[in-house]
C-alpha positions in Angstrom: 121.6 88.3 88.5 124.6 87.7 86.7 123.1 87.8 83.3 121.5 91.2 84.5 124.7 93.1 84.0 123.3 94.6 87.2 126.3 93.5 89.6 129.0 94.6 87.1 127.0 97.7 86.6 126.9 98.3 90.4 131.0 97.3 90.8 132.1 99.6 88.1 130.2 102.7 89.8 131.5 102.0 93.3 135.0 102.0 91.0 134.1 105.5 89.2 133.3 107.2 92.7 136.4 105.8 94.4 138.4 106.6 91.4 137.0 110.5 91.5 137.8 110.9 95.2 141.1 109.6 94.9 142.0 112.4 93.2 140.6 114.8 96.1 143.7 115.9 98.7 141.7 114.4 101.3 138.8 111.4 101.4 138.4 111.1 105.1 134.5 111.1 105.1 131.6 108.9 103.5 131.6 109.7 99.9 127.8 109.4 98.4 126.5 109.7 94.6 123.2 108.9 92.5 123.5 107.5 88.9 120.4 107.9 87.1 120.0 105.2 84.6 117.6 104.3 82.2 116.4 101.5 84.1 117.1 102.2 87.4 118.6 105.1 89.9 121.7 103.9 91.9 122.6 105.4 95.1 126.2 104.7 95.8 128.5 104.7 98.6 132.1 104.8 99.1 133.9 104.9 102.2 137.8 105.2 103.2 139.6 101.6 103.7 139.0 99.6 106.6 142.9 99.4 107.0 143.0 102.7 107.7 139.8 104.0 109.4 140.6 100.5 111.9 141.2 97.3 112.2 138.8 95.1 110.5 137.4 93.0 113.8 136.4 96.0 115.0 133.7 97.2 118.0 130.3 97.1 118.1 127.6 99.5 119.4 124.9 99.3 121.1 121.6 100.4 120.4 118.4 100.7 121.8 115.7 103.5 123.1 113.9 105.9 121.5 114.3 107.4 117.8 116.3 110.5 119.3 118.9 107.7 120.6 119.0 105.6 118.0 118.1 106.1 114.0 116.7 102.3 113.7 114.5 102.1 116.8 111.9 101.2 114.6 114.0 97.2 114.4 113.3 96.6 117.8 110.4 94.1 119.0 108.9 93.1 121.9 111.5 90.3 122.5 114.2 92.3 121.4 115.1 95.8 122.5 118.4 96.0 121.6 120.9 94.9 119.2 124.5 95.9 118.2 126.1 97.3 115.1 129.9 97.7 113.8 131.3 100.7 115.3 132.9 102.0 112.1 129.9 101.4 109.6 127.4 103.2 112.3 130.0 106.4 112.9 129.6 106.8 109.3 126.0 106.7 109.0 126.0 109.0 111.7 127.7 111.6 110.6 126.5 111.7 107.1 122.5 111.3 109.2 121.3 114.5 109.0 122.2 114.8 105.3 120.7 111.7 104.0 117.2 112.4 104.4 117.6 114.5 101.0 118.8 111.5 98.9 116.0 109.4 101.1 113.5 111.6 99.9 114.7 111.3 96.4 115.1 107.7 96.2 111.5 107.5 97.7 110.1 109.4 95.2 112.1 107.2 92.3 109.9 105.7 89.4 112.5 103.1 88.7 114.0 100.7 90.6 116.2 101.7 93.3 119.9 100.1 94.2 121.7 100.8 96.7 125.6 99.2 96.1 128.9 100.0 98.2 132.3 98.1 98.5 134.0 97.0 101.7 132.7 99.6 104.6 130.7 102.0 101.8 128.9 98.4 101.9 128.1 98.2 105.3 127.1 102.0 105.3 124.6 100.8 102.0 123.2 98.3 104.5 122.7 100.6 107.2 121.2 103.0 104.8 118.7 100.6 103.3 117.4 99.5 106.7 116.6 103.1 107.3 114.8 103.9 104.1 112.8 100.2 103.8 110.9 101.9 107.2 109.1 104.6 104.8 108.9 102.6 102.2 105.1 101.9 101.5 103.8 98.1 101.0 102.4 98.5 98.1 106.0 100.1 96.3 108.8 97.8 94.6 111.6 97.5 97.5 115.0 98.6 97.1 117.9 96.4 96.4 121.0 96.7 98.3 124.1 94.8 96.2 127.5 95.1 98.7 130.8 93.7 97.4 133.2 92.6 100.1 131.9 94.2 103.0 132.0 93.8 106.6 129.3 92.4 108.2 127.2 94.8 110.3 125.2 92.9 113.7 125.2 91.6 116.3 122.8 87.9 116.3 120.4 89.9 118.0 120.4 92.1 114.5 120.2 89.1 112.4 117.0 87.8 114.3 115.0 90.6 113.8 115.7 91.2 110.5 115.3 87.3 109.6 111.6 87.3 110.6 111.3 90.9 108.9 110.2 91.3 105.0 113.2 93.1 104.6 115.6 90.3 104.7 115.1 89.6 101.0 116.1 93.5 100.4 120.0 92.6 100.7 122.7 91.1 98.6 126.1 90.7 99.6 128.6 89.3 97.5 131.6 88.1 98.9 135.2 86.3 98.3 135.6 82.7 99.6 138.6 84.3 100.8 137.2 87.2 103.0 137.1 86.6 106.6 134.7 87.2 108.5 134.3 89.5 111.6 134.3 88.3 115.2 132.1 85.7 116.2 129.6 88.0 117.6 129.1 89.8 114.4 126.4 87.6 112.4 125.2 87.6 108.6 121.8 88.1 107.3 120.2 88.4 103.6 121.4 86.3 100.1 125.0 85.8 100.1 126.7 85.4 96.5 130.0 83.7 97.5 132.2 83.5 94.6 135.6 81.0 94.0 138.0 81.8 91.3 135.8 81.0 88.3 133.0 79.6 90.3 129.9 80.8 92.9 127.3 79.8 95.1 124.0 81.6 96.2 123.1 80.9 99.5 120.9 82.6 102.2 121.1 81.0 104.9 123.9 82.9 107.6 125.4 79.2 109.4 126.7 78.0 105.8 127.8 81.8 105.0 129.9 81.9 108.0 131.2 78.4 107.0 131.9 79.0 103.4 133.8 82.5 104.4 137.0 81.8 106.2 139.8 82.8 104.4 142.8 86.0 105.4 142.0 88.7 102.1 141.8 91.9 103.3 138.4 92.9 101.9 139.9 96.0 100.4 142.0 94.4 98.2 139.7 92.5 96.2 138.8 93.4 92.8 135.9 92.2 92.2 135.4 92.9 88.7 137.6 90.6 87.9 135.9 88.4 90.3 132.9 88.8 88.2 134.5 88.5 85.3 136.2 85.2 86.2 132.8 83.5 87.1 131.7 80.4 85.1 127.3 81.2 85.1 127.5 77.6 84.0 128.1 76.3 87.7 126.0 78.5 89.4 123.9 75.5 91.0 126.8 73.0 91.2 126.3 71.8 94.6 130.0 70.2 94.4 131.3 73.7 96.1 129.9 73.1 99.3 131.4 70.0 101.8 128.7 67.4 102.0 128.2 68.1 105.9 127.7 71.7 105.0 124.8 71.0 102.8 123.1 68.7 105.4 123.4 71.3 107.8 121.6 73.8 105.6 119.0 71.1 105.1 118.5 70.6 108.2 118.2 74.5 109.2 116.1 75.1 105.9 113.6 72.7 107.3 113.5 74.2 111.0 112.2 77.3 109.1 110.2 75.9 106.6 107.7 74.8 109.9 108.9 78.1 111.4 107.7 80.1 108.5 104.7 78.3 107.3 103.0 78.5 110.3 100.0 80.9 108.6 99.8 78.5 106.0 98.8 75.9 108.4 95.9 77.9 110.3 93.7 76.5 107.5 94.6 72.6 109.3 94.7 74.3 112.7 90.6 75.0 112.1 90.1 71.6 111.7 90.9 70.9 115.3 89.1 74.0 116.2 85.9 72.4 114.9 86.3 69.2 117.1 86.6 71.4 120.2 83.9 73.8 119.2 81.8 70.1 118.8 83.1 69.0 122.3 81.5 72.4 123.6 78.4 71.6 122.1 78.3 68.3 123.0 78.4 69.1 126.4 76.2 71.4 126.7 73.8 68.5 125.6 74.5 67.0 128.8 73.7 70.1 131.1 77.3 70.6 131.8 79.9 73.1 130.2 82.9 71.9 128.2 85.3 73.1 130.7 83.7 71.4 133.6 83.6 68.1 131.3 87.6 68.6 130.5 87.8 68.6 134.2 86.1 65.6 135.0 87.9 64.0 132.0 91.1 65.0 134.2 90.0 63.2 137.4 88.9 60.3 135.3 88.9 59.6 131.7 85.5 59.9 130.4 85.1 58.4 126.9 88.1 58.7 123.5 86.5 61.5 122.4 88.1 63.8 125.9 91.3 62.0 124.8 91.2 63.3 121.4 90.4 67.1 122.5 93.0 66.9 125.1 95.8 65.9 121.7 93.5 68.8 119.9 94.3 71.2 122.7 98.0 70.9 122.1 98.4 71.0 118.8 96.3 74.5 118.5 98.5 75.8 121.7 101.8 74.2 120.1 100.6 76.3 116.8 99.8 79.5 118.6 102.5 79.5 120.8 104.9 79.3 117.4 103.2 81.9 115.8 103.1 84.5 118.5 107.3 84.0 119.3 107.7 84.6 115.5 105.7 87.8 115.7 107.2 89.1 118.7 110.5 89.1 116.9 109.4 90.8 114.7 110.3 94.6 114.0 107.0 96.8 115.4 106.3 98.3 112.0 105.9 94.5 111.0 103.3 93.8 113.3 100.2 93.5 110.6 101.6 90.2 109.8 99.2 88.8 111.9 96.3 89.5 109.4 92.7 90.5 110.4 91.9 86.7 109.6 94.6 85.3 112.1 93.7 88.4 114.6 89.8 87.1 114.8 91.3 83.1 114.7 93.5 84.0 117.5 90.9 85.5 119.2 88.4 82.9 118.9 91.3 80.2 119.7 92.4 82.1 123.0 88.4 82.2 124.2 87.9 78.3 123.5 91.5 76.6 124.5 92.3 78.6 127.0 89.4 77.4 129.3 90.7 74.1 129.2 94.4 75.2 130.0 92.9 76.6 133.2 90.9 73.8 134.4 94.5 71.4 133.5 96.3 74.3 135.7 94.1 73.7 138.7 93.7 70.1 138.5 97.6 70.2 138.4 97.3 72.0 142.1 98.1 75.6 140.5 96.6 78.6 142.1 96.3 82.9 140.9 96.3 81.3 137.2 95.9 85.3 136.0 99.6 86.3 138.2 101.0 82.9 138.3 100.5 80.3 135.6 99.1 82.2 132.0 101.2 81.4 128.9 102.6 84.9 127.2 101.2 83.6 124.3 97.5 84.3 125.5 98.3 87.4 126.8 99.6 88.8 123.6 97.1 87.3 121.4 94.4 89.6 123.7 96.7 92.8 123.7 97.3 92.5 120.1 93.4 92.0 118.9 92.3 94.6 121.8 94.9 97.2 120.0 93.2 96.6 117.0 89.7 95.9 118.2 89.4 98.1 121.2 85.4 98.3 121.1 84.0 94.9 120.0 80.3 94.8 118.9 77.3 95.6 120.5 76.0 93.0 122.2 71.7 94.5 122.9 69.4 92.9 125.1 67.3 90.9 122.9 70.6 89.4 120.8 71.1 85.3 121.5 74.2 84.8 123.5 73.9 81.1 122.8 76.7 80.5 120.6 78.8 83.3 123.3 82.3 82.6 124.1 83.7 84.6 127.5 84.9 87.4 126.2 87.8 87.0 129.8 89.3 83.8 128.8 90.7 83.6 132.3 87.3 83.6 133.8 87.5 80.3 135.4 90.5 80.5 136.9 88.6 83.4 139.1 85.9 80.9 139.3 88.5 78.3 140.8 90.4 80.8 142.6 86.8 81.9 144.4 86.2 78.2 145.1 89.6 77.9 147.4 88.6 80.8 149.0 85.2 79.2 149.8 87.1 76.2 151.4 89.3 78.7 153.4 86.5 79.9 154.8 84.6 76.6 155.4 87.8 75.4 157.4 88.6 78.3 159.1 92.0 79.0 157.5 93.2 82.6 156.7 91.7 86.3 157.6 87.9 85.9 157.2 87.6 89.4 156.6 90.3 89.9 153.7 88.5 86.4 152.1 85.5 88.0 152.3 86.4 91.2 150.5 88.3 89.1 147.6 84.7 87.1 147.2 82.6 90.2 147.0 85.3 91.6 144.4 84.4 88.6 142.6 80.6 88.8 142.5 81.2 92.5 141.4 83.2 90.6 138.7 81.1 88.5 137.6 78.1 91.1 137.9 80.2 93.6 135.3 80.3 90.9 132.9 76.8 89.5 133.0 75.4 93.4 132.7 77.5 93.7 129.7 76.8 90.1 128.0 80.7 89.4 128.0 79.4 85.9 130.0 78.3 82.9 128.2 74.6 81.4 129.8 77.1 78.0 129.9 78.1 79.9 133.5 74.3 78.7 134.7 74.3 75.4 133.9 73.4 73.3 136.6 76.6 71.3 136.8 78.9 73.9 136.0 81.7 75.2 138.7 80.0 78.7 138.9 76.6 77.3 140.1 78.1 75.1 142.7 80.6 78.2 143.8 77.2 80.7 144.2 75.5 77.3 146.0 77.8 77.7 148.7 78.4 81.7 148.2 75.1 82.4 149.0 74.9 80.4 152.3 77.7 82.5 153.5 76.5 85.6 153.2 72.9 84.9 153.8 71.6 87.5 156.1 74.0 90.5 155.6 74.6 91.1 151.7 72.1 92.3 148.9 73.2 93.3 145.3 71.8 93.2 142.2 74.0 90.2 141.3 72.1 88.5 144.3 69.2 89.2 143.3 69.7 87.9 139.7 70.8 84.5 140.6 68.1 84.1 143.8 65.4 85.0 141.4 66.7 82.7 138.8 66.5 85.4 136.6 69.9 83.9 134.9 67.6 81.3 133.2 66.3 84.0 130.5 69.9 85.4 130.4 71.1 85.4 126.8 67.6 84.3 125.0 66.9 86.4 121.6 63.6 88.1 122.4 
């Protein structure tokens, strides 16, 4: 970057603008101009001194709602529905709001590169500025660069989170004198930091070290900072012996908590691996007249063979994995959302229909009850809401298709099985309103009925050992004499034995 030109190109327009409205009788506003070069178009921003607009640890504000209460609604996630910014940098942005989207529309329709570059709070304006214009700008255009010098930093760690697990963190770089102090505690850094020394400097994204490595008493205004750049040896650039040893250990240490926090697409190609030994366990089972989550819950009660062990480890490393992925994508700013790729959409998918069977039958051997209110991990349920947003109509499924291979398209239906079980025993012993258990039990054969009429039920259900059979063993006794439905009828006939067979 150095060798660019490209900072020192950025410094000495901030320098020209400043230098031009100095010369106006009043500068109390955001001052704004575009430099068309030959390689790239420069949007700049100049703002009046911190010293004088107020005091550098400043107030924040707070944002949230809708895009009529707040310009960069489109940050906020499904973990995150708020975050703050510094008071001064967002009353600027503010007021200059309705006449940016002219030099937005003209940056967006740029053939060259676009930078963005301020100084000091015209930085922090920058920043705010780029945020709002990466939300228009399509994927498949080259991202703008905003270069600050100096400049306050802009959110809250609420801010920094989102905008760490966003794409455009790598959109921002803010260079900085060793010297400059940070704001208050609750403001917190995000993008590439170039800190520079007196002739030396050190490139550094992550935000614990930044706020480390900045601690000095400068006034950011008073830093020149092309003389800053001029002093800097490009020879140390990578000389480690800036930073305190503890420092760099601590960066290690973070860099690797994100490496595993970052990679985690890159490891659904291992995850399928254990995917295949529990789609084998299904199988396997079936051999032996008995579904694979009525073997897991034998294997509960008593350890059946090495190969139940080995699912049960299988089981939570997919959930470990899925569980990671979905938190990182829930932080996530909405517009991000597509992260989660069509391939990890249908994994997920697939993942939530085999694993979560087995979840269930642990939460009721465990004594759990009302799994569906009471004991479902989030991650489930947004892995379902997400691939039913994109997928709301999944394929046809006709009469004469094979339903052999089927997975339950309700992942939670056996925790209604198990839930329809303890009402059976309620009933058997007498305990609770008769009436109200009854209802809930005829709820659930219209359940069950709904799904078998649509082929959303795999023929596993009708297995002779399998928890469903022995629920409708003892369902039918109880309402032998008064209740007729088609779902009765189905099962006394035995007509579930042909369900699923390719004609």
């Amino acid at each position: 970057m150095l060798r660019s030109g490209l900072l020192h190109s950025s410094w000495n327009k901030i320098s020209e603008l400043r230098a031009s409205r100095a010369h106006q009788v009043q500068t109390p506003g955001l001052g704004i101009k575009l430099f068309q070069e030959t390689k790239y178009t420069v949007a700049v921003f100049v703002a009046p001194p911190i010293n004088i607009t107020c005091p550098l640890n400043s107030a924040s504000t707070l944002l949230s709602g809708t895009e009529e209460q707040n310009p960069f609604h489109f940050l906020c996630s499904e973990k995150i529905s708020s975050f703050s910014l510094h008071t001064p940098a967002f009353q600027l942005f503010d007021s200059a709001y309705k006449n940016l989207f002219g030099l937005k529309k003209e940056l967006l329709e740029s053939k060259k590169p676009v930078i963005i570059t301020g100084a000091a709070l015209g930085g922090s304006v920058a920043s705010l500025f780029t945020i709002w214009l990466l939300e228009t700008v399509e994927a498949k255009l080259k991202r703008p660069l905003c270069i600050t010098f100096g400049s306050p930093l802009i959110g809250d760690a609420k801010l920094q989170e989102i905008l760490e697990n966003s794409l455009r963190n790598s959109c921002f770089l803010h260079v900085a004198y060793a010297s400059q102090t940070p704001m208050k505690p609750n403001f917190k850094p995000f993008g590439t930091f170039l800190i520079c020394f007196d002739s030396e400097c050190l490139c550094i994204d992550d935000p614990e070290a930044v706020m480390e490595l900045l601690g000095g008493a400068s006034a950011v205004d008073q830093i020149d900072y092309g003389e800053v750049l001029d002093r800097l040896d490009q020879t140390v650039m990578e000389d480690s012996r800036l930073m305190i040893d503890d420092v760099i250990t601590r960066m290690e240490e973070r860099a690797e908590k994100k490496k595993v926090r970052f990679d985690q697409l890159k490891k659904l190609n291992d995850i399928k691996i254990s995917m295949i030994y529990i789609e084998w366990y299904k199988k396997k089972s079936k051999m032996s007249k008995i579904g694979y989550y009525d073997r897991f819950k034998t294997h509960l009660v008593s350890s059946a063979s090495p190969f139940d062990v080995d699912i049960e480890k299988r089981k939570i490393e997919v959930n470990d994995y899925w569980r990671s992925l979905v938190e990182e994508v829930e932080k996530k700013p909405q517009s991000e959302k597509s992260v989660l790729k069509t391939r990890s959409l249908f994994s997920g998918n697939n993942y939530r229909r085999m694993v979560e069977p087995l979840d269930i039958a642990e939460y009721y051997h465990n004594g759990g009850r009302e799994y569906r209110a009471s004991g479902r991990s989030r991650h489930y349920v947004m892995l379902e809401k997400w691939f039913r947003e994109a997928y709301p109509k999944e394929q046809h499924r006709g009469k004469g298709t094979d339903l052999s291979e089927l997975l339950t398209f309700d992942s939670c239906f056996w925790s209604e099985v198990e839930d329809a079980l303890i009402m059976i025993k309620s009933l058997n012993t007498q305990e609770g309103d008769r009436e109200a258990l009854l209802s809930k039990l005829v709820r659930f054969e219209e359940y069950v009925w709904e799904m078998i009429s649509k082929r959303e039920v795999s023929p596993e259900i009708f297995l002779e050992k399998s928890s469903f059979m022995k629920w409708w063993k003892e369902y039918k006794e109880i309402i032998k004499g008064f209740r007729s439905s088609d779902f009765t009828k189905f099962m006394k006939d035995r007509m579930y034995e042909r369900y699923g067979q390719a004609c």
